[in-house]
TORMARLO-554436 format. One record per residue (C-alpha): residue in three letters; x, y negated, z. Coordinates in pm, whole numbers, padded with zeros to 5 digits, always signed. Example, Ala and Ser with C-alpha at 12.3 -4.5 7.8 and 13.67 -1.06 7.14 Angstrom:
residues 2
ALA+01230+00450+00780;SER+01367+00106+00714;
end
This chain:
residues 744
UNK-16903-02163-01745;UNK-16633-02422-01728;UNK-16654-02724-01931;UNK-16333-02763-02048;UNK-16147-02852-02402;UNK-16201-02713-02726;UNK-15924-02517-02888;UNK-15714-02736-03029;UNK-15554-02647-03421;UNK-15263-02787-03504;UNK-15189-02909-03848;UNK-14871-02914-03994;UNK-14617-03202-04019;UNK-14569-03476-03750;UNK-14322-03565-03405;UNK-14141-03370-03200;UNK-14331-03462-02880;UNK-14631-03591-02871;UNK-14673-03977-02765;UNK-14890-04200-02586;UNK-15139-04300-02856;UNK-15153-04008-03068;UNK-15462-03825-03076;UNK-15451-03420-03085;UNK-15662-03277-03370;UNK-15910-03611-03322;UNK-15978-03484-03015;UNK-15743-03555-02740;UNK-15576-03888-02686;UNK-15291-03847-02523;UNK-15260-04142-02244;UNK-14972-04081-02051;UNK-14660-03889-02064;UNK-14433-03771-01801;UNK-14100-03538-01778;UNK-13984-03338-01486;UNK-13688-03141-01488;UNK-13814-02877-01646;UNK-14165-02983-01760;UNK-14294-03246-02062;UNK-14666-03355-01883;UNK-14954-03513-02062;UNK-15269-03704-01929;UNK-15501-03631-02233;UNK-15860-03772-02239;UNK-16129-03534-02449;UNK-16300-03756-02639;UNK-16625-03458-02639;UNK-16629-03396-02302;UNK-16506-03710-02164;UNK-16257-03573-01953;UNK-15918-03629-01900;UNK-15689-03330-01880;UNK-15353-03203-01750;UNK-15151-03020-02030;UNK-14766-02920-01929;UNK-14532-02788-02168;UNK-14202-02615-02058;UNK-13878-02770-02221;UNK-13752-02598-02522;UNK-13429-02432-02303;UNK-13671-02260-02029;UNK-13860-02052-02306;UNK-13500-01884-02511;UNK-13707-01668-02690;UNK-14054-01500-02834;UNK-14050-01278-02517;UNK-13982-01541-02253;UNK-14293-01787-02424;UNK-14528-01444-02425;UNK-14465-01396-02101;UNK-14556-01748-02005;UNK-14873-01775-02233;UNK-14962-01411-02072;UNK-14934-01548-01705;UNK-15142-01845-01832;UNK-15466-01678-01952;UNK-15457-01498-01640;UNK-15470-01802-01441;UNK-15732-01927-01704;UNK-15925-01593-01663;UNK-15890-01599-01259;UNK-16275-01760-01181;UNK-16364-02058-00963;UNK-16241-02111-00635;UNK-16249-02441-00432;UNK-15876-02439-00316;UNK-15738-02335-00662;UNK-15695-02607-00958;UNK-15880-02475-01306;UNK-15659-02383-01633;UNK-15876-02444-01967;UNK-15677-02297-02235;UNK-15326-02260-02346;UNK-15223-02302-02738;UNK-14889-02328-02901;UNK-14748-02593-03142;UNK-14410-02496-03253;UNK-14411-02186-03049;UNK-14418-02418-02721;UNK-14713-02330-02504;UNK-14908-02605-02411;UNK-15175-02545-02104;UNK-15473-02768-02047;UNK-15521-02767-01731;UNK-15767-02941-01412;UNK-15647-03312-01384;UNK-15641-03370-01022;UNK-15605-03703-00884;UNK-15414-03676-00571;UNK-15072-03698-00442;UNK-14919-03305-00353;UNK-14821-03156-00059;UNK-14467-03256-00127;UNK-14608-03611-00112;UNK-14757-03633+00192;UNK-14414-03422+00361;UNK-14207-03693+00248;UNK-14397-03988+00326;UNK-14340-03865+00704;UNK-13999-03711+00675;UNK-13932-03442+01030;UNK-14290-03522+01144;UNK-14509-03280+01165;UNK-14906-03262+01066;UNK-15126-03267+01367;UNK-15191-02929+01466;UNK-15573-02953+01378;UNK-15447-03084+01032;UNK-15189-02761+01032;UNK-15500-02513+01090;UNK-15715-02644+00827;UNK-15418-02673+00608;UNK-15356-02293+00695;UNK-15722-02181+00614;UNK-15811-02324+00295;UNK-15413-02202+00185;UNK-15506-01862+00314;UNK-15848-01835+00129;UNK-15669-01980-00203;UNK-15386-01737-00211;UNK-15638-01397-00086;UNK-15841-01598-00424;UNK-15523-01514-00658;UNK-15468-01186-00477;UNK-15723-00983-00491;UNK-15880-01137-00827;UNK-15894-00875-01128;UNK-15678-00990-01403;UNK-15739-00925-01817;UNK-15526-00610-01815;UNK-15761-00439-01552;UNK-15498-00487-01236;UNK-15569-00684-00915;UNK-15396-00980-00806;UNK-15227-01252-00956;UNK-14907-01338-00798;UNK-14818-01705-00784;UNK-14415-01694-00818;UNK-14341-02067-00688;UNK-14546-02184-00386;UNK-14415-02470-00284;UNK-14541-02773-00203;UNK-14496-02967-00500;UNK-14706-02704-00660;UNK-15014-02743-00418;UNK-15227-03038-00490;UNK-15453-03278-00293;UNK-15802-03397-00366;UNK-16011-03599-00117;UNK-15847-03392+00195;UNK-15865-03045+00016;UNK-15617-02838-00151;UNK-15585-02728-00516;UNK-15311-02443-00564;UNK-15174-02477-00933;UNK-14911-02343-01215;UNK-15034-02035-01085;UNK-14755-01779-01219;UNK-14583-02056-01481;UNK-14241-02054-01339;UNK-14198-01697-01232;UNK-14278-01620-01593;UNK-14001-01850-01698;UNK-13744-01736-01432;UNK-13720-01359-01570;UNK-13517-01471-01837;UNK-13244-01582-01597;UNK-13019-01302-01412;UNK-12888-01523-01176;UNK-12930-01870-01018;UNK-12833-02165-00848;UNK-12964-02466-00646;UNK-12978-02660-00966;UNK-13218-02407-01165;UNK-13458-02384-00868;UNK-13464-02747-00697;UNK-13800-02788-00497;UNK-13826-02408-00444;UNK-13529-02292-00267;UNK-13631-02360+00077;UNK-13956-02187+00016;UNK-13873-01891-00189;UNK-13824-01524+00014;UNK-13436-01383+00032;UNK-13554-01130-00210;UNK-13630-01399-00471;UNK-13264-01593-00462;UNK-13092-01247-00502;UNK-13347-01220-00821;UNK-13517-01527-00931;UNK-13739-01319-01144;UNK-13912-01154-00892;UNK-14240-01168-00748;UNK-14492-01021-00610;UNK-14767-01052-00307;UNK-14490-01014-00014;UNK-14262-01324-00185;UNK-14557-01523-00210;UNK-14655-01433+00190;UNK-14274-01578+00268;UNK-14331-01870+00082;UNK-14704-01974+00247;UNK-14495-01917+00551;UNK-14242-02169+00461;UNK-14501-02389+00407;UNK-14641-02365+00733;UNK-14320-02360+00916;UNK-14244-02688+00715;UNK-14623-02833+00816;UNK-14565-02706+01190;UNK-14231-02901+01272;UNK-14178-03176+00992;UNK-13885-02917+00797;UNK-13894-02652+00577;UNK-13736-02342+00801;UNK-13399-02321+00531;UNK-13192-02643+00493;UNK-13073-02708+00160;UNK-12703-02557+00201;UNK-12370-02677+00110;UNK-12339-02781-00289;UNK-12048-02545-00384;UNK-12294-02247-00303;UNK-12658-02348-00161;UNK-12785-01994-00215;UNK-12502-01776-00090;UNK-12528-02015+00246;UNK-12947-01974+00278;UNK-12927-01612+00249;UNK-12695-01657+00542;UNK-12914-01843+00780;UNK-13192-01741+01007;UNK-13441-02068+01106;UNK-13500-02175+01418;UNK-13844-02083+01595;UNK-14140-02351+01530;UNK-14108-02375+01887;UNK-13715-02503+01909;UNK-13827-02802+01683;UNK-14229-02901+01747;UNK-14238-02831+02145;UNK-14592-02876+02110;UNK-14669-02615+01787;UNK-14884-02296+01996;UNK-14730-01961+02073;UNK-14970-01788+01821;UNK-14872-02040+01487;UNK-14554-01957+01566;UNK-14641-01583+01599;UNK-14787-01621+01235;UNK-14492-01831+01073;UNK-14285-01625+01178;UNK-14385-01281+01051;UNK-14453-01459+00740;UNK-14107-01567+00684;UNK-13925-01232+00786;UNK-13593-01155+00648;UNK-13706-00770+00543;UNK-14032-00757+00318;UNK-14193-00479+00494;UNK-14149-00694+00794;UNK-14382-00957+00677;UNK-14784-00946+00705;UNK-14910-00728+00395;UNK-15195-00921+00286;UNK-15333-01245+00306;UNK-15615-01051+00443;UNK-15429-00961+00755;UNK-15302-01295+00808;UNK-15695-01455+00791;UNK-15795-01163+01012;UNK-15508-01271+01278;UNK-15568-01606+01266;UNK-15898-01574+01329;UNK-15828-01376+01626;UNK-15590-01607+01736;UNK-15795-01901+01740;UNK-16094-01736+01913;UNK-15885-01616+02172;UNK-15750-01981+02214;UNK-16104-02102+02239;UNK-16249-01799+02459;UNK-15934-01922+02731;UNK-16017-02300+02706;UNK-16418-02243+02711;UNK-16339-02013+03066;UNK-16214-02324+03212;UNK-16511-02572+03099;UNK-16863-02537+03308;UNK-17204-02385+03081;UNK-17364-02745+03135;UNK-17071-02922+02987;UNK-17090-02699+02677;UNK-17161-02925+02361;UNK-17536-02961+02281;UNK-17676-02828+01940;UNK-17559-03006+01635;UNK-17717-03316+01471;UNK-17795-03066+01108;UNK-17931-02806+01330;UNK-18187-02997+01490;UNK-18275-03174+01187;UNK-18316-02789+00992;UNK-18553-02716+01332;UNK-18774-03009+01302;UNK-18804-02913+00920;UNK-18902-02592+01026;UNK-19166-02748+01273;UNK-19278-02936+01022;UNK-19374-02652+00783;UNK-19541-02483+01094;UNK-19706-02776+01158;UNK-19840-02772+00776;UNK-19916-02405+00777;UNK-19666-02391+00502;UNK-19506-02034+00404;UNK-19162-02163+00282;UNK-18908-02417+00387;UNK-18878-02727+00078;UNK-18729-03044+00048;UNK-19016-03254+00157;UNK-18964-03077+00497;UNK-18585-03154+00502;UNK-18659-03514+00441;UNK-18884-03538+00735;UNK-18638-03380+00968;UNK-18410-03656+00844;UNK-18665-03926+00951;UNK-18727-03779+01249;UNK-18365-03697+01407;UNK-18189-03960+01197;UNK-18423-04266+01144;UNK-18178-04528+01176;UNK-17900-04350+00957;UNK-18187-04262+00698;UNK-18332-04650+00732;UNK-18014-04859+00725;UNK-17917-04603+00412;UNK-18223-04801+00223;UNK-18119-05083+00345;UNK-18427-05108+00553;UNK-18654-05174+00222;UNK-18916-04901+00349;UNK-19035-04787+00725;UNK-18965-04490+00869;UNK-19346-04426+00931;UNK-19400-04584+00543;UNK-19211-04275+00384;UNK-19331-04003+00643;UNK-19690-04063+00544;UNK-19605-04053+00191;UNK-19441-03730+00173;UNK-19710-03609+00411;UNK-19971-03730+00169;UNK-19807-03503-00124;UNK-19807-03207+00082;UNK-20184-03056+00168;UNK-20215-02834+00446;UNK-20178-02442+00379;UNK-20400-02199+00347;UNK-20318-01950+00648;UNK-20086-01890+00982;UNK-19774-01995+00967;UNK-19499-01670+00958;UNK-19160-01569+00788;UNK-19018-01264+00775;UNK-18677-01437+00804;UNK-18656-01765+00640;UNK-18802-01850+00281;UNK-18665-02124+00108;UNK-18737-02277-00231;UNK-18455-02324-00487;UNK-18433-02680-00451;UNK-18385-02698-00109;UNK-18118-02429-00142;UNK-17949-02614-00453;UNK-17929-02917-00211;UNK-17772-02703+00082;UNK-17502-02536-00170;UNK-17434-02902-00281;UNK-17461-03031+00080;UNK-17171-02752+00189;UNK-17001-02916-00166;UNK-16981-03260-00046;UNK-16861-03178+00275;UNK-16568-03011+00149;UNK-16509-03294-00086;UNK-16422-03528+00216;UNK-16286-03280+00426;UNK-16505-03303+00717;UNK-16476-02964+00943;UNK-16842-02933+01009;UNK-17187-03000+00846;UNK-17332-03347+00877;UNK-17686-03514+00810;UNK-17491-03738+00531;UNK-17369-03472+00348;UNK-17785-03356+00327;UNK-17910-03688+00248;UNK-17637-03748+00017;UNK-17705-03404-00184;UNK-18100-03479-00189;UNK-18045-03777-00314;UNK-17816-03704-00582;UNK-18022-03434-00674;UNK-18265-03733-00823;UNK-18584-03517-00895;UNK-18756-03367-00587;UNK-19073-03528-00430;UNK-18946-03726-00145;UNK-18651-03907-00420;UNK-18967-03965-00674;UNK-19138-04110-00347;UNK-18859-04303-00321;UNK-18825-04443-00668;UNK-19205-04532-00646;UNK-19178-04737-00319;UNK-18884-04942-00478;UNK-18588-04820-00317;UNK-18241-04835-00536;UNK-18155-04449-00503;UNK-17844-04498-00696;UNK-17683-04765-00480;UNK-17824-04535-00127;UNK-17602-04282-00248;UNK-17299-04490-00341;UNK-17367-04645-00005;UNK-17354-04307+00168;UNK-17020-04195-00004;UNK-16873-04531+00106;UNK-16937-04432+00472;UNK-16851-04036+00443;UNK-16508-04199+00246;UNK-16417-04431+00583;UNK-16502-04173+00792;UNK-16338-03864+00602;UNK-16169-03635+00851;UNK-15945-03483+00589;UNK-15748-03156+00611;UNK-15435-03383+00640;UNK-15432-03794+00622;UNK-15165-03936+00321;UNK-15205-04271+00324;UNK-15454-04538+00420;UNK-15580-04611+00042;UNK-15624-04986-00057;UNK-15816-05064-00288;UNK-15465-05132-00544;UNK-15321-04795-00421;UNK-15618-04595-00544;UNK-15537-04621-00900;UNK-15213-04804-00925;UNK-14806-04738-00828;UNK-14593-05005-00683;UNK-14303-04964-00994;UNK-13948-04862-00817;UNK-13687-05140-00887;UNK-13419-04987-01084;UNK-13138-04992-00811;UNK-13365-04730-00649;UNK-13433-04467-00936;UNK-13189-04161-00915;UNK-13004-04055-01136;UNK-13016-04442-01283;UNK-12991-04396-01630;UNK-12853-04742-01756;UNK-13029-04913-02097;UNK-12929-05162-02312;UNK-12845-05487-02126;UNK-13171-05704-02149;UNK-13055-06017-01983;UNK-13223-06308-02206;UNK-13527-06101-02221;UNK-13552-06026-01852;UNK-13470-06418-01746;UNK-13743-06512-01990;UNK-14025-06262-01865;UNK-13987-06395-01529;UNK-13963-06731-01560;UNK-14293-06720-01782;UNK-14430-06528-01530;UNK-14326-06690-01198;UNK-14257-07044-01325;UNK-14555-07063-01594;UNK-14778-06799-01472;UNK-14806-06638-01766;UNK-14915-06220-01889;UNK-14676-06102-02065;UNK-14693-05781-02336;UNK-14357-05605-02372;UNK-14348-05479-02789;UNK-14058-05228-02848;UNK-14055-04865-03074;UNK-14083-04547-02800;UNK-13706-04538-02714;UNK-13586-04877-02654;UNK-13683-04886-02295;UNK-14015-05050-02198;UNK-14016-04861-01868;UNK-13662-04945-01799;UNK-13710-05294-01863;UNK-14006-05328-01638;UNK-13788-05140-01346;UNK-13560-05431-01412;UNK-13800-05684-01408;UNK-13974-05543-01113;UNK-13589-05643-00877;UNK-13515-05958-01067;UNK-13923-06073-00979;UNK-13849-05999-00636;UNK-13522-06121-00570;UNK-13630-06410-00672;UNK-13910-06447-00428;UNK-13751-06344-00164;UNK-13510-06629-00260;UNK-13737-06908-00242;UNK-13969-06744+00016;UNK-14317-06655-00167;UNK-14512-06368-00135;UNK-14501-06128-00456;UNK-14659-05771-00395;UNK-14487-05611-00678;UNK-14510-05474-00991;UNK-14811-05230-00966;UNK-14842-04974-01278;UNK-15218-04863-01323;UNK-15250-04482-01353;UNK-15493-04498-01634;UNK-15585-04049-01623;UNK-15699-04139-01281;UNK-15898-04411-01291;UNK-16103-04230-01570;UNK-16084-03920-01391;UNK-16231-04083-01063;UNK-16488-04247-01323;UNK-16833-04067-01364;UNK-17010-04287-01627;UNK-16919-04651-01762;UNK-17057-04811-01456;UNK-16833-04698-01206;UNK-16543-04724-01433;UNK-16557-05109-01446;UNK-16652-05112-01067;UNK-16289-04938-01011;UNK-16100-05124-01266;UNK-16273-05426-01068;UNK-16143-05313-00738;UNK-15791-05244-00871;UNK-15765-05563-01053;UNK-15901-05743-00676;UNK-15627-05601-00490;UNK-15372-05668-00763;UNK-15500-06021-00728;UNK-15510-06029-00292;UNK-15187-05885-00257;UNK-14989-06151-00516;UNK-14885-05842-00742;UNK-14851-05803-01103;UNK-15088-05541-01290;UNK-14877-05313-01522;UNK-15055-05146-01773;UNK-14847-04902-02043;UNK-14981-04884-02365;UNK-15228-05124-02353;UNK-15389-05055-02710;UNK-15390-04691-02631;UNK-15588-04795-02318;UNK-15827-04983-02479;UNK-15864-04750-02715;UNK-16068-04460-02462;UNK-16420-04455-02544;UNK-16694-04231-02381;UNK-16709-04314-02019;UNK-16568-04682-02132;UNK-16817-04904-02292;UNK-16640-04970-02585;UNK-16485-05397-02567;UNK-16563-05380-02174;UNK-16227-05360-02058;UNK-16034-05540-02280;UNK-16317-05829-02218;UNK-16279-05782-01837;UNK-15889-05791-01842;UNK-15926-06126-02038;UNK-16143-06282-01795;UNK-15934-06239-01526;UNK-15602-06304-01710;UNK-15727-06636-01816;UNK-15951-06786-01555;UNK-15937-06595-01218;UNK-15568-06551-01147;UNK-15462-06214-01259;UNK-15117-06130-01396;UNK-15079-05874-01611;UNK-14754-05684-01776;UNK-14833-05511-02061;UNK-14661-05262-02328;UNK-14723-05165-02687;UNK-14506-05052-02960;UNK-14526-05293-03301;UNK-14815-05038-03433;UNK-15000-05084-03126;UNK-14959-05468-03095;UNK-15085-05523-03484;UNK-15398-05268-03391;UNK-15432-05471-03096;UNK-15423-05819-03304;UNK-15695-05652-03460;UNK-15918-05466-03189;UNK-15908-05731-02905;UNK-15743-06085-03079;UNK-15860-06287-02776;UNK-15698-06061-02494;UNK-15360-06029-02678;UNK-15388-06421-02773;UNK-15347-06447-02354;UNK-15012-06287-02341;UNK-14699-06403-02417;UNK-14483-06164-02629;UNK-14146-06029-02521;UNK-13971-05811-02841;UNK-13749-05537-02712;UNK-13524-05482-03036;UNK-13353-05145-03065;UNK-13013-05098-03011;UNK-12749-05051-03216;UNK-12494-04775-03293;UNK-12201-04942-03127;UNK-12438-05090-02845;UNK-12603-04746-02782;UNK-12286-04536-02816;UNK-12185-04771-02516;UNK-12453-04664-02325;UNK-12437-04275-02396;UNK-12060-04384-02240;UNK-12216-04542-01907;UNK-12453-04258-01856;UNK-12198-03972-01920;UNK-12119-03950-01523;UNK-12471-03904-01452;UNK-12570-03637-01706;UNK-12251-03435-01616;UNK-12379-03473-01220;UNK-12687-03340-01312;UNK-12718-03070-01500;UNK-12325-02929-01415;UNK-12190-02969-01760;UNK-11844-03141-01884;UNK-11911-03392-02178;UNK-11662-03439-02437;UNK-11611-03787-02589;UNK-11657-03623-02931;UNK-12010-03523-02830;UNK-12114-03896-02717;UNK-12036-04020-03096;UNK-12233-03690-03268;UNK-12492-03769-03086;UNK-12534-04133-03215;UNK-12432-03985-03540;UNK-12699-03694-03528;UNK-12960-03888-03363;UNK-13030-04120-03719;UNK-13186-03798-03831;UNK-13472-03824-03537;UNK-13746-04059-03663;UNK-13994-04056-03396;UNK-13820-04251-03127;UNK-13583-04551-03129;UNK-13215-04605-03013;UNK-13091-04539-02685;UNK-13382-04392-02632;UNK-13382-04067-02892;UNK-12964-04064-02812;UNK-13024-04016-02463;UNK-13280-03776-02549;UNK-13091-03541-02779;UNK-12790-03568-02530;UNK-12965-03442-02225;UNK-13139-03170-02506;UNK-12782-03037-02529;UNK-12669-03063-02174;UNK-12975-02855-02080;UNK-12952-02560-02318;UNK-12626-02505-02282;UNK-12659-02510-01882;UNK-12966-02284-01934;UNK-12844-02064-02132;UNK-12548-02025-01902;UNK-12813-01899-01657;UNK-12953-01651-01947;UNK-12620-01517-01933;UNK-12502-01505-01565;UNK-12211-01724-01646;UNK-12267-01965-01348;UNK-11897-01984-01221;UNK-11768-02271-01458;UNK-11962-02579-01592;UNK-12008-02585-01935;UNK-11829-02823-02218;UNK-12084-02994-02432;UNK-11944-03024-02779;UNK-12008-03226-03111;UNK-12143-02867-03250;UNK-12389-02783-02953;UNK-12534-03149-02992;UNK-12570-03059-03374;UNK-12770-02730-03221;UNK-12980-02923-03039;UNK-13054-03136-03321;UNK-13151-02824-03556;UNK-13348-02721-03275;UNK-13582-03045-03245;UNK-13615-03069-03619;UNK-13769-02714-03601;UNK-13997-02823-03355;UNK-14085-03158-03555;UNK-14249-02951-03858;UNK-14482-02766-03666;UNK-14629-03002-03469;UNK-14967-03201-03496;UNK-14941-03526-03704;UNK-15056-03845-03568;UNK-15395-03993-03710;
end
């Protein structure tokens, strides 16, 4: 069974979104929040289970009305319903507060698909990366396929692969928001470039003729896409002119793999291809065909290359298959009728002694252990004989979490780590007991061995070399390279302050502002002003470098390990002369479970005041008094810098400056009328401050009226955004503020 959240129950009263701080039915803390064009995304950590969690909640526009959000919490307890499968991310529950769904679902710590395209724009994977990228996205998507849904059909359809929506963990894949924004797209009857962003270069002709659509043969098109984009460094579609981008891709026929990636093989081509036909019933049929022709394919590559290569040459039998034959000698040898543990060990020792030795750190003898596990294991009773192979549990519990921790890292083929590792971990057969009583640290032989497998991963694809800052920390973007740039209230005194304390005094610093003035603005300004100015006088600076707090507890099993990471984060903050950002620092200090309660606030001050750590920290006025009160001596170390909120005339300025950008985006026209009912109207919203809750009630209105456009077909002209669609929007948060969860 999965061990995910409890249902949540939402009492009545409270915010309109929920923010960082708040805790969900005294349950879930939220610890991050995020917003996407058409998604509000939380990092929640279950105070029960100790997890963190993903939930996503669909703006208020894409959901018009009680049929469009039962469709959407319909397609999500099918995906919650679908079963376990390694290459597709786990959905918990889904649970409305003023009739928004909200779906908990697998946090996964790992950049997407999208990521890793992007951070090698036209270049293509490596055509053994390609392949495995291929097979585990063939195996997830016949997974979703042919899985039996709640309704007693077969086959969930995903609606929107892309590769924003498939998900990396240590080299693997995780498919997610399995059927999410097909759901959401039925209640549009037509469509631009706009409404679809990521997806149009992966979505089938069928699909941008009717966005609503989908089905097995529109998700074949867009794993094909995928590929083709994987294959030559390109997805096969550009993105089209902006006065029509779909009318122009419905036009245009991509180029062969082939034309582009001179090295991609006849037969990957073969496959993209016939994914991405024009005409459905052109297209393979299944995912099952296209595993059954790839597999074809690549055996008939490897039957033509092994022709050419001479029987001795062949490659001799692999390291885990000698070591499983010596085990198997070993029972013979012991008259033994099964196959255990203690006989996997001592195939270890004897075709791996100086991997098994230097693994225990040389603290006991290969010939020391072998005659104690052959000391707990009397001969048997008879002649040795299978009929086949019998195995005890344990030793197949260790090979199921052997195959486990080999696709963890990624590696394409069994090695004696990933056994060692797995008995080990496993903490309670004979030969780890043996272990324990000759003195050997067991815990610190695995966390050795998962060091090694880590260097030596040979991932499905390679991101990025990690450091030990990049694993759980983001270099912050200056703001002159954040599009759209939405401008905030000028902060000049407060900027020139925060980095002279910083760079002239070495000083922390904790930013204290209400949600809404712009903390995260302010430290995208900071973050250009810090390094202009040491690029001026020629000193190394790293860089602002926000801690991504879901992931470090994520990554975290138990208390230990959490303080080891925060360690290594706050090391390479330190080595590479960047500042630590942390957002909410109360609300971070406030995790318990996995974090000894006092341990990281301590650790932070230690650093901060004696070992050369700088640190940037935020927390609204309620979270700086809590933090007075939690962790005095930690705040004591940093210097406070009060963001005040702005006011009317100030703010109605900025609505003013940011007008060109939120007509650019979402294709409306803004009437000056609008700009000063929207400070007017925005008084009435409590939870967040000014610009922040103007800005926030402005775009509101820009987006339902552009969405409901869609709703409506009426895509030829933009439309006007008025004083009485920004009152609208205003009626419609205020709905949505009395039937949400309070904050405790």
């Amino acid at each position: 069974m999965r061990n995910g959240p409890a249902i949540p129950q939402a009492p009545e009263g409270g915010v309109s979104l929920f923010e960082c701080g708040q805790w969900i039915d005294d349950q879930y803390l939220v610890i991050e929040r995020h917003r996407s064009a058409w998604w509000v995304l939380y990092a929640v950590y279950d105070r029960i289970s100790e997890k963190v969690f993903l939930v996503k909640r669909p703006i208020d526009a894409l959901i018009p009305n009680a049929s469009a959000t039962l469709r959407l919490i319909n397609n999500a307890k099918a995906w919650i319903g679908l079963g376990d499968c390694d290459e597709v991310a786990n959905a918990y529950l889904v649970k409305e507060f003023a009739r928004i769904p909200y779906i908990f679902i697998e946090y996964i710590h790992g950049p997407s698909l999208a990521d890793i395209f992007n951070d090698a724009p036209e270049k293509p994977l490596p055509e053994e990366q390609t392949v495995g990228l291929m097979k585990q996205l063939i195996k997830g998507m016949k997974f979703l396929h042919d899985a039996p849904l709640p309704d007693g059909n077969t086959g969930a359809i995903h609606g929107n692969l892309c590769p924003r929506n498939i998900l990396t963990k240590a080299g693997s894949i995780k498919i997610t928001d399995i059927g999410l924004m097909s759901a959401l797209r039925q209640s549009v009857e037509s469509a631009t470039a706009e409404l679809l962003r990521d997806a149009i270069s992966y979505m089938a002709p069928e699909q941008r003729e009717q966005p609503g659509r989908a089905d097995k043969l529109t998700d074949i098109y867009s794993f094909g896409a995928i590929m083709y984009e994987a294959a030559t460094g390109m997805p096969p579609l550009p993105g089209g002119k902006a006065s029509d981008p779909l009318g122009d891709l419905m036009q245009i026929e991509p180029l062969p793999p082939k034309m582009r990636n001179r090295s991609c093989p006849r037969w990957l081509e073969e496959t993209i291809l016939k994914c991405i036909a024009r005409r459905p019933e052109n297209r393979f049929q299944s995912f099952a065909q296209i595993d059954v022709f790839l597999k074809e394919m690549i055996e008939a590559e490897e039957t033509s290359k092994n022709r050419s290569e001479k029987r001795e040459d062949r490659p001799p039998t692999s390291r885990v298959a000698r070591i499983r034959g010596m085990a198997k000698r070993e029972s013979r040898h012991l008259e033994h009728y099964y196959l255990g543990v203690e006989h996997l060990m001592l195939g270890l020792i004897a075709e791996e002694e100086d991997m098994v030795m230097n693994c225990f750190d040389r603290k006991v003898s290969a010939e020391q252990l072998r005659s104690e596990i052959l000391a707990h294991l009397p001969k048997g009773e008879g002649p040795w004989y299978w009929e086949g192979v019998r195995k005890t549990p344990r030793y197949e519990r260790i090979a199921e979490q052997a195959r486990a921790i080999r696709r963890e890292y990624g590696h394409d083929r069994m090695l004696p780590q990933h056994i060692l590792l797995a008995l080990l971990e496993e903490g309670s057969s004979v030969p780890v007991r043996i272990l324990k009583n000759l003195k050997v640290d067991v815990k610190a032989a695995a966390q050795n061995l998962r060091r090694e497998l880590a260097r030596t991963r040979s991932a499905v694809f390679v991101y990025k070399t990690e450091s030990p800052l990049s694993r759980f920390a983001d270099k912050l973007p200056c703001t002159t390279a954040l599009a759209p740039p939405i401008p905030f209230v000028d902060r000049t005194s407060e900027l020139s302050r925060a980095r002279e304390l910083i760079q002239e005094d070495g000083k922390s610093l904790l930013v204290v502002g209400e949600p809404g003035v712009g903390k995260t603005a302010f430290l995208n300004a900071l973050e250009c002003l810090l390094s202009e100015a040491a690029a001026s006088a020629s000193r190394d600076f790293g860089g602002l470098h926000k801690l991504r707090v879901g992931a470090l507890i994520a990554a975290s099993e138990d208390g230990e390990q959490f303080d080891s990471n925060l360690l290594e984060t706050i090391g390479g903050v330190i080595e590479s002369h960047s500042v630590l950002v942390i957002e909410d620092l109360p609300v971070v200090l406030d995790v318990r479970g996995k974090v000894t309660p006092g341990r990281m606030a301590d650790t932070l001050e230690e650093y901060v005041a004696s070992k050369g750590l700088m640190l940037v920290a935020t927390a609204t006025p309620a979270g700086y008094v809590a933090g007075e009160s939690a962790c005095r001596t930690l705040i004591q170390c940093l210097e406070i810098i009060n963001l005040p909120e702005a006011e009317g005339e100030q703010a109605l300025e900025m609505l003013a400056a940011s007008k060109e950008v939120l007509e650019k985006e979402h294709s409306v026209r803004i009437v000056d009328e609008a700009l000063e009912a929207t400070i007017r109207h925005s008084r009435a919203v409590s939870n967040r401050a000014l610009p922040g809750k103007a800005f926030d009630l402005l775009e509101h209105a820009c987006i339902t009226a552009r969405f409901g456009s869609y709703v409506h077909g009426m895509t030829e002209s933009k439309p006007i955004i008025t004083a009485d669609q920004v009152a609208h929007a205003l009626a419609e948060t205020q709905n949505t503020a009395r039937e949400l969860p309070t904050e405790r």
